[in-house]
Rosetta silent file (secondary structure, phi, psi, omega in degrees, C-alpha in Angstrom):
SEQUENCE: XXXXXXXXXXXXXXXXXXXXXXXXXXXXXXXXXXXXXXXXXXXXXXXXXXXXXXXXXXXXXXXXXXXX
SCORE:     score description
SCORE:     0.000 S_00000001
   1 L     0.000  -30.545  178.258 -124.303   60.280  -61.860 S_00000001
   2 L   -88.591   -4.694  176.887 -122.150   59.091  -64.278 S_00000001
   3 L   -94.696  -13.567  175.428 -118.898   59.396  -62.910 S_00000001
   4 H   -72.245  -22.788 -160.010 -120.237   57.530  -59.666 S_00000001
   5 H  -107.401  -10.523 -179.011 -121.318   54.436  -61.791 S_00000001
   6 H   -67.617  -60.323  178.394 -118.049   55.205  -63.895 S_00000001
   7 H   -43.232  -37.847 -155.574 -116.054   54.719  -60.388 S_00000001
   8 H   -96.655 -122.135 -174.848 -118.325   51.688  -59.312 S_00000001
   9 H   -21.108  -16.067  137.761 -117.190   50.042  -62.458 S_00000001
  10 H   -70.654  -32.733  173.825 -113.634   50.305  -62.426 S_00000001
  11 H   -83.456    1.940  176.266 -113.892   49.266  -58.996 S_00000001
  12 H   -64.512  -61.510 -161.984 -116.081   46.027  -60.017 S_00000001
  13 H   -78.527  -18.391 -157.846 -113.306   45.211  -62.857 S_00000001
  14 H   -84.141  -57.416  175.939 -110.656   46.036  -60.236 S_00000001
  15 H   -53.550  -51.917 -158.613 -112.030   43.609  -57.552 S_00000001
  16 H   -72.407  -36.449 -172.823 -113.015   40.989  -60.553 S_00000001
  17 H   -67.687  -70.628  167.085 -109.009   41.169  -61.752 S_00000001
  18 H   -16.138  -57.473 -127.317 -107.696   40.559  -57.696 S_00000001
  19 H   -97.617  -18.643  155.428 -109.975   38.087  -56.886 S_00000001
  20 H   -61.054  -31.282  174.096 -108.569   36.189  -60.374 S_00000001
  21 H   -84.280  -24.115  166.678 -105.157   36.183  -59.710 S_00000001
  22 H   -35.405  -44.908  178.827 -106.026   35.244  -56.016 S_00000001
  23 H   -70.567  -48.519  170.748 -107.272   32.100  -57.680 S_00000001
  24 H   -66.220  -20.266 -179.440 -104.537   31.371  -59.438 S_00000001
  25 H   -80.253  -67.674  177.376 -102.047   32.106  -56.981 S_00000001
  26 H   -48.684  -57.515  169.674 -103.937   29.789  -54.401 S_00000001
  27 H   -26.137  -81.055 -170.164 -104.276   26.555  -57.731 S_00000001
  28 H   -59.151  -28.866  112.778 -100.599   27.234  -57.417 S_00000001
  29 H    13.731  -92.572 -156.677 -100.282   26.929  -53.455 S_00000001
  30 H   -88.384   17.082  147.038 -101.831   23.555  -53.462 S_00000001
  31 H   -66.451  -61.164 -151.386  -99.771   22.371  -56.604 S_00000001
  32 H   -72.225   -9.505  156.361  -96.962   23.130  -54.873 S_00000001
  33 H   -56.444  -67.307 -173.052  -98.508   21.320  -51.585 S_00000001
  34 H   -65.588  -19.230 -166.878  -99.117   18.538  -53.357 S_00000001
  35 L  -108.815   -0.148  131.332  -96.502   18.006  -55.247 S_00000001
  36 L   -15.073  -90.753 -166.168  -94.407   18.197  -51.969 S_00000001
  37 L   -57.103  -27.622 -155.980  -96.414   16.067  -49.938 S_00000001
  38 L   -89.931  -21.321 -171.304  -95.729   13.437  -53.082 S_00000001
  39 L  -114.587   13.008  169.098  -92.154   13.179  -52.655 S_00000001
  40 L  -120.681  -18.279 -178.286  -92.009   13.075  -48.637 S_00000001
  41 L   -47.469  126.757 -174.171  -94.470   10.898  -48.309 S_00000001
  42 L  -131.492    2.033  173.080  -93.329    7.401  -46.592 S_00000001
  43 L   -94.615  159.694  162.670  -96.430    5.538  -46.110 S_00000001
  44 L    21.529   76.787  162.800  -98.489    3.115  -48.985 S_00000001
  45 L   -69.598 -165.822  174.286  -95.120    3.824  -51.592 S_00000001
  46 L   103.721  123.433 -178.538  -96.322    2.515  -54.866 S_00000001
  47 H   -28.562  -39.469 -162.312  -96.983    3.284  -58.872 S_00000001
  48 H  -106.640  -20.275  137.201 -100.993    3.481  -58.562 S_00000001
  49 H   -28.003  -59.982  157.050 -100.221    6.127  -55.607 S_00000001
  50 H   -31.964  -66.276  139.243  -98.329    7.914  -58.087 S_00000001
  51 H    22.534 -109.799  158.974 -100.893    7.860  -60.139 S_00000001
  52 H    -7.349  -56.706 -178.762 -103.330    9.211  -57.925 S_00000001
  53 H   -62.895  -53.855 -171.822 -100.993   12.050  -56.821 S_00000001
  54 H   -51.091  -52.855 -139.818 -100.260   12.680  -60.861 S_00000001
  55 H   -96.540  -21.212  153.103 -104.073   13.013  -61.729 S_00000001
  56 H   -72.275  -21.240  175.947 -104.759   15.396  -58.646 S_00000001
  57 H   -94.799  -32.979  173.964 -102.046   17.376  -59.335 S_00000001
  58 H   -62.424   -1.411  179.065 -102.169   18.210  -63.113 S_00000001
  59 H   -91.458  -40.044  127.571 -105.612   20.458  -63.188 S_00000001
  60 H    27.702  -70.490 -173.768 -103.529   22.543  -60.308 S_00000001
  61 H   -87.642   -3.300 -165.702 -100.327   22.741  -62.272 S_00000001
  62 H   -92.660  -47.944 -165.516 -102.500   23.782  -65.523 S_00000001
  63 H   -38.201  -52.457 -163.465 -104.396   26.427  -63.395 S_00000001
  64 H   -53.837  -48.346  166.107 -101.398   27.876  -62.268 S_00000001
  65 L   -83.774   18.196  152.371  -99.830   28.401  -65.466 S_00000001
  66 L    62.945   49.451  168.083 -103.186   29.990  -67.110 S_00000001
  67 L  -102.947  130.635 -156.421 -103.644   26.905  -68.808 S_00000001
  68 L  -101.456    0.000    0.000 -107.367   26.031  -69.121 S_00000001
């Protein structure tokens, strides 16, 4: 019994590690989407776009980088 719940627990922590870096990998995905999308963009130019773009993109670029 104990090597079954032994197994069952490494795969729990196994799954729990994957499904973290998953996250982080996707945060970085849509920085890198976004911060695209910010410099091709050719409609409504302008500084409080920028902005906008800036303050959506930094929690993203912190994720990505295991920044909290």
């Amino acid at each position: 019994m104990e090597a079954g719940a032994s197994a069952l627990a490494i795969t729990m922590i196994l799954l729990q590690s994957l499904i973290h870096q998953a996250y982080f990998v996707l945060a970085g995905l849509v920085a890198a989407l976004l911060l695209s999308r910010l410099f091709r963009r050719k409609s409504r130019p302008g500084l409080a776009y920028d902005i906008v773009y800036a303050y959506t993109i930094i929690p993203f670029i912190l994720r990505a980088l295991h920044i909290k």
